[in-house]
C-alpha positions in Angstrom: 16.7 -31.8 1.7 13.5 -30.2 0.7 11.7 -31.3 -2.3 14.4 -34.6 -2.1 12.7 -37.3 -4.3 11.4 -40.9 -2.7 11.3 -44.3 -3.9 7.8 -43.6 -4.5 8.2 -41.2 -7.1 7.4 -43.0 -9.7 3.8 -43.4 -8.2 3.7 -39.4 -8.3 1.0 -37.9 -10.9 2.4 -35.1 -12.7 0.4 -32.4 -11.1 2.0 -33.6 -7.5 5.4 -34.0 -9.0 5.3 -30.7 -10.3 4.1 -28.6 -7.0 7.2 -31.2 -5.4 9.7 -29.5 -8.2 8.6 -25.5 -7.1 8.5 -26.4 -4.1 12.0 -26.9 -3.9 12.9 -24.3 -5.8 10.8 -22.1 -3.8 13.3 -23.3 -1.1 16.6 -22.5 -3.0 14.7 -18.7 -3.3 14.1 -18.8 0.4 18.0 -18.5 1.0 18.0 -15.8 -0.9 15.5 -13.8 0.7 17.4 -14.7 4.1 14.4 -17.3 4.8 15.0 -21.0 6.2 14.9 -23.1 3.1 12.6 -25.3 4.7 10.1 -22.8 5.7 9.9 -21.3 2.0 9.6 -25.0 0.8 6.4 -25.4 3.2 5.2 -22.3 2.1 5.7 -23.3 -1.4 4.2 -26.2 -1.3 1.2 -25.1 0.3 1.3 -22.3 -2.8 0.8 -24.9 -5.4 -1.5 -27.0 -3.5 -4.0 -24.6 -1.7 -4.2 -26.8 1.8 -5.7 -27.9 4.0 -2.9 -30.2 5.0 -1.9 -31.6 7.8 2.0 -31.8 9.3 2.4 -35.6 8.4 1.3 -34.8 4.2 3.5 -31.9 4.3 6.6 -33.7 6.3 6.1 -36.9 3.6 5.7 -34.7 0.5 9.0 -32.5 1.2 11.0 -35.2 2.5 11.1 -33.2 5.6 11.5 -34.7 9.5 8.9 -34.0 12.1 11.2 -31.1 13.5 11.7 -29.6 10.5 7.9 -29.6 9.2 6.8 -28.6 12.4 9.4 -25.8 12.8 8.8 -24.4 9.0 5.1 -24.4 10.0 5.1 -22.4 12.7 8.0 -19.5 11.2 5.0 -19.6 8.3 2.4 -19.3 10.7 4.9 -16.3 12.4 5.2 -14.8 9.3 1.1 -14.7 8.7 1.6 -16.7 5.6 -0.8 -19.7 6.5 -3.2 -20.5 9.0 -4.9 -23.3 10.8 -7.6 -24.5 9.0 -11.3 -24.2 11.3 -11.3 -27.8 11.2 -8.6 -30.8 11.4 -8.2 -33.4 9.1 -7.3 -37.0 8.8 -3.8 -38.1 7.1 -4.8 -40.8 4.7 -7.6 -43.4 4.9 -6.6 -44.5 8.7 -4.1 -41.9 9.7 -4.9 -40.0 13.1 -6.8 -36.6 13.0 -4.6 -33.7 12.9 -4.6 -29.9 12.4 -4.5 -29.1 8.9 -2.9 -25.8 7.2 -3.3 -23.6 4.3 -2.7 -20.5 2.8 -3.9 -17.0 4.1 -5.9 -14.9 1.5 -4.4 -14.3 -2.2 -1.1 -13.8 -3.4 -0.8 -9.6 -2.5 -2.1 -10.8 1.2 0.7 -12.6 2.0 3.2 -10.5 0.0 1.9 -7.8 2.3 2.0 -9.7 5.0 5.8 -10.6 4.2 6.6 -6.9 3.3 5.0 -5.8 6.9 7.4 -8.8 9.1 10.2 -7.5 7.2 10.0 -3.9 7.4 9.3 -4.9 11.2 12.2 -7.2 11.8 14.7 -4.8 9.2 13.8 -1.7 8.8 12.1 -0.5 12.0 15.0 -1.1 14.2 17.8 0.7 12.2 15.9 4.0 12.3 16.1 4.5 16.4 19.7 3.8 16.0 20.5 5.9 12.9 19.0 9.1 14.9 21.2 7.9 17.7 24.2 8.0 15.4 22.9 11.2 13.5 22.5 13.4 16.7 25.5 12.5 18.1 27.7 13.0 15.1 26.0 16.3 14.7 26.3 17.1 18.8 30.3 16.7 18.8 30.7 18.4 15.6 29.1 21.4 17.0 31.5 20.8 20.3 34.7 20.6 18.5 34.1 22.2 15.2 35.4 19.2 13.5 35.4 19.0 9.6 35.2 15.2 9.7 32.7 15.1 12.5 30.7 17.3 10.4 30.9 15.5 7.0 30.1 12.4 8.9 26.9 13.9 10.4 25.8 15.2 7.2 26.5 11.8 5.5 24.5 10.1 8.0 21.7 12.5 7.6 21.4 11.6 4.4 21.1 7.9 5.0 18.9 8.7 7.5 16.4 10.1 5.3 16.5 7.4 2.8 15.9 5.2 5.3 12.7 6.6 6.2 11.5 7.1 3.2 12.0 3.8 2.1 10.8 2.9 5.3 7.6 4.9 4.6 7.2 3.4 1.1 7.3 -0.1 2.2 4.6 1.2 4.7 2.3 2.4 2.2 1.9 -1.4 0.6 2.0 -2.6 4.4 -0.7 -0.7 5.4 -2.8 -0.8 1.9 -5.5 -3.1 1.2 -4.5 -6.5 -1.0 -7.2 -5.5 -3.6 -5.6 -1.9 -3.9 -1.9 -2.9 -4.2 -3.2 -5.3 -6.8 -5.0 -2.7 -8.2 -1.3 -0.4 -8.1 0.7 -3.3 -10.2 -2.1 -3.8 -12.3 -1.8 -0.4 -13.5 2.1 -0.5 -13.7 1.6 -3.7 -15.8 -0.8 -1.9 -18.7 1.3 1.3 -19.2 4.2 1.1 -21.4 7.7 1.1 -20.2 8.6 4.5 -22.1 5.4 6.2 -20.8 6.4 5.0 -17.0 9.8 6.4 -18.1 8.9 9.8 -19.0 6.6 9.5 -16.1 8.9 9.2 -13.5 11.3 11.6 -15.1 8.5 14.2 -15.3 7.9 13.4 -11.4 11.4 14.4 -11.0 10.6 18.0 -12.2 7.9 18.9 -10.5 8.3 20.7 -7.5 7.7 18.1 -4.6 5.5 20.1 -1.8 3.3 21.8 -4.9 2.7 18.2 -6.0 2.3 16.5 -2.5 -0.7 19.2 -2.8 -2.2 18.1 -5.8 -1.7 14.6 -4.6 -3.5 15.3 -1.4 -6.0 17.4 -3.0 -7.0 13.9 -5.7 -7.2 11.8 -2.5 -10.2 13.6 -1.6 -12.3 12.8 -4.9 -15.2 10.9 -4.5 -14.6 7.8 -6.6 -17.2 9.2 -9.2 -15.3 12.6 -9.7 -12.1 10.9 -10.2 -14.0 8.8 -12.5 -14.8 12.0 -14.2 -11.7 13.1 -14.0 -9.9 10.4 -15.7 -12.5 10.7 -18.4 -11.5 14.1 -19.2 -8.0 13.2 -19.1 -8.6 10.2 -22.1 -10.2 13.0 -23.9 -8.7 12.9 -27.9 -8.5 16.9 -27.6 -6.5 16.9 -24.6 -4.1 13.9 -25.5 -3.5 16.4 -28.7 -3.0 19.4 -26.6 0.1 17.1 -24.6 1.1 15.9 -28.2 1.5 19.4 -29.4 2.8 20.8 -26.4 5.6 18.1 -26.3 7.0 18.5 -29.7 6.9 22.4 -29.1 9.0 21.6 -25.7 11.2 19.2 -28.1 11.9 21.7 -30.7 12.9 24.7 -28.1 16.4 24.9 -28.2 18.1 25.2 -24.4 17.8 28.1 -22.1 22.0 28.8 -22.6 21.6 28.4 -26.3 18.7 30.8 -26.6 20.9 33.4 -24.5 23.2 33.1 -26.7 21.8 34.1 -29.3 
């Protein structure tokens, strides 16, 4: 089992005892996440160590055979997680020269690098067949004039769209730099929970193709006028003017109560 303790445990410093520990549970995640548990443990490992390291350190550390080491290192290498260090290394004091490993990038590279294999192996291959199922649903519905036929087409439609937008979410972290997805979660991380709330809610009101314009339009700002920009937005006289004109939205009573009277 990965992350399986040795009789030479008890020569273990704490640091190495603890990167053995996540490790392991980095594997239990792994099944999870439909991932070998063996190949998250490796990638784990290296995660808490950094690399380089050869086969035979990572093999003795886990507790893992020569197959299974070998196999978990290339799936990780597969899945652009780690990479072959520009130059080998030697496995103890005496041990043979062999090609060492370690990590690729930061954290947000690999977790894009992960989002872009899934959304390759998952998501890519169920739209194709979705529009398959989609047209010809909504081909012999049109033929027969079939009620179910017809439901059915529209239903899968509708999962047909979800799909690609999902599919084009994903895409936008796939396709984004590391240091600008960082950037993204950074920025979730410093607004309040209520104020992402009301956010999203207000998002929901807005009439999508007017504010796909406005989005379009800020994505052509030169990074010092959306400096600017953002400046004038932290202004104290505007954040009053939203204050005010929230508690005026708050106190209006509903369109149907206001017609009745």
């Amino acid at each position: 089992m990965p992350g399986s303790r040795s009789r030479h445990d008890t020569d273990l410093s704490t640091a190495e005892a603890i990167r053995r520990d996540f490790s392991a549970a980095w594997g239990e995640l792994g099944a999870a996440w439909g991932v070998a548990p063996s190949t998250a443990a490796v990638q784990g490992y290296l995660l808490a160590h950094g690399g380089p390291l050869t086969e035979p350190e990572i093999r003795r550390a886990l507790g893992l055979s020569h197959r299974a080491a070998s196999l978990a290192l290339l799936q990780c290498e597969e899945w652009g997680l780690i990479r072959r260090a520009a130059a080998p290394r030697r496995s103890g004091q005496r041990g043979p020269v062999a090609t060492a490993y370690e990590m690729v990038g930061s954290n947000w590279e690999w977790f894009r690098r992960v989002a872009r294999a899934r959304k390759e192996r998952e998501t890519d291959p169920v739209v194709p067949v979705l529009d398959r199922c989609v047209q010809a649903a909504a081909r012999e519905a049109r033929a027969s004039h079939d009620p179910e036929l017809a439901e059915l087409a529209e239903r899968l439609e509708g999962l047909g769209t979800f799909v690609r937008l999902f599919d084009r979410g994903v895409g936008v972290i796939v396709d984004g730099s590391p240091e600008a997805t960082e950037t993204l979660f950074a920025l979730i991380g410093e607004v309040e929970p209520a104020a992402l709330a009301r956010l999203l809610e207000l998002v929901g009101t807005l009439p999508p193709r007017e504010l796909a314009r406005a989005l379009t339009t800020l994505s052509r700002l030169s990074p010092r006028a959306a400096r600017r920009l953002l400046s004038l937005a932290a202004q104290p006289a505007l954040a009053r003017l939203v204050r005010t004109s929230h508690v005026a939205a708050e106190a209006r009573p509903p369109v149907a109560e206001r017609d009745r009277r």
